[in-house]
N, C-alpha and C positions, 0 to 999 in steps of 0.2 A: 604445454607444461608436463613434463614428467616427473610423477613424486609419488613415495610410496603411500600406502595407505594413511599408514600414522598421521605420517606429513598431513596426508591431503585431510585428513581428519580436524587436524590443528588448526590447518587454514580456515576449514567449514568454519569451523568455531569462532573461530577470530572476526571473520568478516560477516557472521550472523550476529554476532556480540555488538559490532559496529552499526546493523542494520539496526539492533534495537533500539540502540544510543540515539540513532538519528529519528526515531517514531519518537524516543522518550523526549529529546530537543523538544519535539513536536505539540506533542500530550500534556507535556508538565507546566505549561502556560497559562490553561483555561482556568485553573483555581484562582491566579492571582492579578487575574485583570480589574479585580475591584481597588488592590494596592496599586498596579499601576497606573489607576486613573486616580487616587487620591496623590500617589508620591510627584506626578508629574505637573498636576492641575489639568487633566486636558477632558475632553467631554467622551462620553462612550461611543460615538461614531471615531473618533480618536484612536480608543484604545483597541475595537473593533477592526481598526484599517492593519494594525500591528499584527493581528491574526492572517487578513487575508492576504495581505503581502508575503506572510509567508511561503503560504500556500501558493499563491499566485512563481513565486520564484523558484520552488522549488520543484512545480511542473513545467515551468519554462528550462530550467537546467538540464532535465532529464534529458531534453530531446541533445541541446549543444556537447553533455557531458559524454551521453552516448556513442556520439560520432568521433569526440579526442579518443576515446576508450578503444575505436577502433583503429581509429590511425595513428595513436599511441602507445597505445597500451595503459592499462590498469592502477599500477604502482604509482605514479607519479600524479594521477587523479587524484584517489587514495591521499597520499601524504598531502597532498595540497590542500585536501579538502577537510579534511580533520584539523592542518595549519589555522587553517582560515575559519573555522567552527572557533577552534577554541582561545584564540585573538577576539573574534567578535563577539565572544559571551564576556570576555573579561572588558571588553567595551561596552556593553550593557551595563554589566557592574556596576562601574563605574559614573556613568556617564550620569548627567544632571537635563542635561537638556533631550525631549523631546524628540526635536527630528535626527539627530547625532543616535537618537536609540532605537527609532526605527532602521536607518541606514544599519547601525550593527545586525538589526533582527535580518534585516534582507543578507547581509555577507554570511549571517549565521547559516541562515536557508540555503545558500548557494554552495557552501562547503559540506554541510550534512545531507543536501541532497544526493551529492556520489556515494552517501554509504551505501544506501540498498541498493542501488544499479551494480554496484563493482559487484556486494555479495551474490547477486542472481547471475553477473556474464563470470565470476569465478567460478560457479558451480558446475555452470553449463562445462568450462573448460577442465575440472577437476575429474566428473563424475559422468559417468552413460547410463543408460539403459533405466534400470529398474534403482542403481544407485542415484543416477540423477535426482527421479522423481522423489526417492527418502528425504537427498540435502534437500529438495526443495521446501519438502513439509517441514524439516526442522527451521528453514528460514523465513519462511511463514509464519510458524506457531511464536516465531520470537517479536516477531510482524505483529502478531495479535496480542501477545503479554503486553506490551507497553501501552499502548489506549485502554487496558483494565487497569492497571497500576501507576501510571503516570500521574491522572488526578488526587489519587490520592497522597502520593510522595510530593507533591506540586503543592497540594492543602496544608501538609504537615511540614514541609520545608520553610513555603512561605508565610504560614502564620508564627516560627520561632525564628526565622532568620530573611523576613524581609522578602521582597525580590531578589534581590542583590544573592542573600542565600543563595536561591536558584540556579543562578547562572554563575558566581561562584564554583557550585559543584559540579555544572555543566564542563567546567573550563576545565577542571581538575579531570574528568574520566574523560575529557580531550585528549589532555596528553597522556594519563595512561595508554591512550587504545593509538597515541602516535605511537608513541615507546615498544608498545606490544604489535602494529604493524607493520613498523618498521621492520624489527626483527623476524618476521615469520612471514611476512605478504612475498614473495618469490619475487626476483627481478624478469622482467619484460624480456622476451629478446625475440625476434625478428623469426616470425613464422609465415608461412601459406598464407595462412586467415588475414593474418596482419595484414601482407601484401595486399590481397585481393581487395581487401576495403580500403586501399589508398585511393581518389580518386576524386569527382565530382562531390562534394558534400548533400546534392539535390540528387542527381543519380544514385546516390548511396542511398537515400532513403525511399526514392521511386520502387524500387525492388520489391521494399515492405509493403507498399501500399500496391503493389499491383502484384501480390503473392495471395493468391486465392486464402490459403489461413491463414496468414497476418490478417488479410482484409475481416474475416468470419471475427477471429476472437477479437482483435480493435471492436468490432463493433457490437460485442455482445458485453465485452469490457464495459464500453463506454453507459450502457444501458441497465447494465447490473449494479454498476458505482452509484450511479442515479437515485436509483429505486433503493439504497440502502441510505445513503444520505437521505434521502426524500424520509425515510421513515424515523430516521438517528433525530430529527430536526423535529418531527409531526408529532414525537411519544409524549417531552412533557407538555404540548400543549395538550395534547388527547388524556393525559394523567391528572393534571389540573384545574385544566376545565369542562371537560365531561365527567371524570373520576374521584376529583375535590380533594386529591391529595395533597397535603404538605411537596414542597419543590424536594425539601431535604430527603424524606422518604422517597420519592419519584424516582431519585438517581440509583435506587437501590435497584429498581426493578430492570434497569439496563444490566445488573449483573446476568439476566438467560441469555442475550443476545453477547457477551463479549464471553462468559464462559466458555457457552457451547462453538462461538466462532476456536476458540485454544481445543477444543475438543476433532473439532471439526480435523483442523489440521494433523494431528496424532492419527485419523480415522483416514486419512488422504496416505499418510505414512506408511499405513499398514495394510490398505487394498489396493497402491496403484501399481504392487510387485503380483500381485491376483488378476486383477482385471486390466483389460485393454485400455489404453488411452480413448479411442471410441466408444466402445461401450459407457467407459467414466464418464467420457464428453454428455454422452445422449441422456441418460439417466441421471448424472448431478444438475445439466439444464431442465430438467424435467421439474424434479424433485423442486430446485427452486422456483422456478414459476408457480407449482400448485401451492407454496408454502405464501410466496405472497398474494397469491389469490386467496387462499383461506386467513393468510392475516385480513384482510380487506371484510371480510365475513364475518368476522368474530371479535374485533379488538375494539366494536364499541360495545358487545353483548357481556364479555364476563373477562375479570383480568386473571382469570386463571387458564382459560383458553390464547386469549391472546400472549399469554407468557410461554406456552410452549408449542404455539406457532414461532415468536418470535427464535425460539431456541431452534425449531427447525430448519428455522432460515439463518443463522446463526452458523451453525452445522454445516450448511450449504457454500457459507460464505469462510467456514474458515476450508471448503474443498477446494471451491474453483479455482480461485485466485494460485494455487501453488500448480493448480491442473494447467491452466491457461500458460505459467510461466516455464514450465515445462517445455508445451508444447512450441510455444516462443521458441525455445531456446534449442529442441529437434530441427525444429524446420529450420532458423537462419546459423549456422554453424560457421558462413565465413562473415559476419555482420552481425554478432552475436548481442555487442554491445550496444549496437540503435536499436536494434529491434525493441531488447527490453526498456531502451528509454522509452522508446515511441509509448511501448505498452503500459510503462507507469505514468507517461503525459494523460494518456486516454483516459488514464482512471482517477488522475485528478483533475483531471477535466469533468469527467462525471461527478466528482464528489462537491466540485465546484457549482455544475448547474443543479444537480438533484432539488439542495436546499430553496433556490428560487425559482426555479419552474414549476414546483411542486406546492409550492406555496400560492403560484398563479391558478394551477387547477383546482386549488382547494374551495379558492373564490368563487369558481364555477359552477361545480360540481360537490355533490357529496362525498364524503372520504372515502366511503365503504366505496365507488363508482371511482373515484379515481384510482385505488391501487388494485383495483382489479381491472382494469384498463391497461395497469402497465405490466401488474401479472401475465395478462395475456397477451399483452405486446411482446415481452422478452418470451413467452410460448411460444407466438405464431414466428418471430424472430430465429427463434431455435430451429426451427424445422425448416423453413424455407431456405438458412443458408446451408443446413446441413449437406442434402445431398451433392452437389459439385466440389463442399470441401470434401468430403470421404467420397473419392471414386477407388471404383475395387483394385488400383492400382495401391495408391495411396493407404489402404484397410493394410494392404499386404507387406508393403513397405514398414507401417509400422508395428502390425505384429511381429517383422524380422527382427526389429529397433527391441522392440520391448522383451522378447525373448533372447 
């Protein structure tokens, strides 16, 4: 795609605007599952399966949506999948029965999961070098706004306007953002890359998984998602009942952890035109691991320490994830668009297990010994795969990238 700055500025925008739409689909649900289980009659394992299917389909999509993305192209995801978001929220809307409303919720998942995949393999195709790594913070940090403000617009929508509200509005900035990329998403047309990724749909994703840094970040991906879900899940019980707080007040103290994650990403923005991609790598894994080693140390002792531990690791987590997508998106240049599925599967994959794996160690073990267990797993994790992915070819390669 060739287009000038402006242009490709427009684009950023457009399809970072779409990525947050599809976190907010995401986010904006949790407040109103008490109305959904009185409006439908069904029991909270019920209204609980309507969560995880989301999730569950919209990590499944990543990987199928990826591979059309390459041997399609973009645009036609894109408009499908927004079609299909905003059909299947006004099918919620609507709908009276039950299993008719989960079915909508999974078509909902399956069309808003192309938002963030298109925004990350657009970026890669817009921007290089040291602009790449910018769009990426900016598509991150909008990645992060939405699980801070989501619940809240979710609390306030659907206590004056129902569920139905909800999704309602959901339908409505559907098609604005059809309307809006329609107009501005570039049409597709038949490149190199394209070509290259026509092919086997298993040999096309063979590549990723037997590319030395695809291999390293998948699995530092998968182990970082964990350990943040594992603690998302662990805070109000640890708030409640070691802490004795009120649930209502509890939710307040998740503001260190989503602020400084919107922080984190603005901090990613503005050091990764400064510092090397390695270096970044070595020392933001670093940093995180000690952060949740020292959460593990302090968050039963006093909640003003563990409040900014948690901001530290906060911090860390709004850096990687835009580091890692970067680095995705350097290394696979003619497969751009699986790569970054694979990498958003992985990570909700992790976000999938964290909450029950972690909740089996708990049974085990002490908390303070379990997260310091995975602290220094993702530590010892760090270092071991480090040296074979940075060989001093590779160092050199991407100092040229980055300069």
């Amino acid at each position: 795609m060739a287009h000038t700055k402006s242009k490709a500025v427009l684009i950023l925008y457009t399809v970072c605007f779409s990525a947050f739409f599809a976190s907010l689909s995401q986010n904006i649900y949790s407040p109103i599952l008490p109305i959904i289980k009185e409006s439908f009659h069904v029991s909270t394992a019920m209204v609980n399966l309507s969560v995880s299917v989301f999730m569950i389909v919209t990590a499944i999509m990543q990987i199928i949506l990826g591979a059309i993305i390459d041997f399609k192209g973009a645009r036609i995801v894109l408009i499908t999948g927004i079609l299909a978001t905003a059909a299947a929220s006004i099918g919620c809307a609507v709908t009276t029965d039950f299993t008719l409303f989960l079915i909508f919720r999974m078509i909902q998942a399956a069309g808003s999961a192309a938002l963030p995949l298109i925004a990350a393999t657009t970026i890669g195709q817009l921007f290089t070098g040291n602009e790449r790594g910018s769009a990426m913070g900016t598509y991150q940090m909008l990645l992060s706004v939405a699980p801070a403000i989501a619940p809240v617009l979710g609390g306030f929508i659907g206590g004056a306007a129902g569920y139905e509200g909800i999704f309602w509005i959901l339908a409505a900035i559907s098609i604005v953002l059809l309307v809006t990329n329609s107009i501005t998403f570039p049409k597709d047309s038949p490149t190199e890359s394209m070509q290259q990724a026509k092919g086997n749909v298993f040999a096309h994703y063979k590549t990723i998984f037997t590319n030395r840094t695809g291999n390293v970040i998948l699995t530092l991906s998968v182990v970082l998602f964990f350990i943040y879900f594992a603690v998302i899940v662990y805070l109000p019980i640890l708030l409640t009942e070691h802490y004795h707080i009120d649930v209502g007040i509890a939710g307040l103290l998740y503001l260190p952890l989503a602020l400084s994650t919107i922080a984190g990403t603005f901090l990613f923005k503005r050091i990764q035109a400064k510092i090397g991609l390695h270096t970044l790598f070595i020392g933001s894994n670093v940093i995180a691991a000690c952060s949740i080693i020292l959460f593990a140390v302090t968050h039963s002792v006093s909640l003003v320490l563990m409040a900014l531990t948690l901001a530290l690791f906060g911090i860390l987590m709004g850096v990687i994830p835009p580091l890692y997508s970067t680095m995705i998106t350097n290394e696979f240049e003619h497969n751009r668009g699986s790569a970054i599925g694979m990498f958003n599967f992985i990570r909700y994959t992790g976000m999938a297990a964290g909450p029950m794996v972690s909740a089996y160690l708990l049974t085990m073990m002490p908390s303070a010994m379990s997260f310091s267990l995975l602290g220094l797993g993702f530590a010892a994790l760090s270092f071991c795969l480090l040296p074979p992915m940075f060989s001093p070819q590779k160092r050199t390669k991407q100092k040229k990238h980055h300069m």
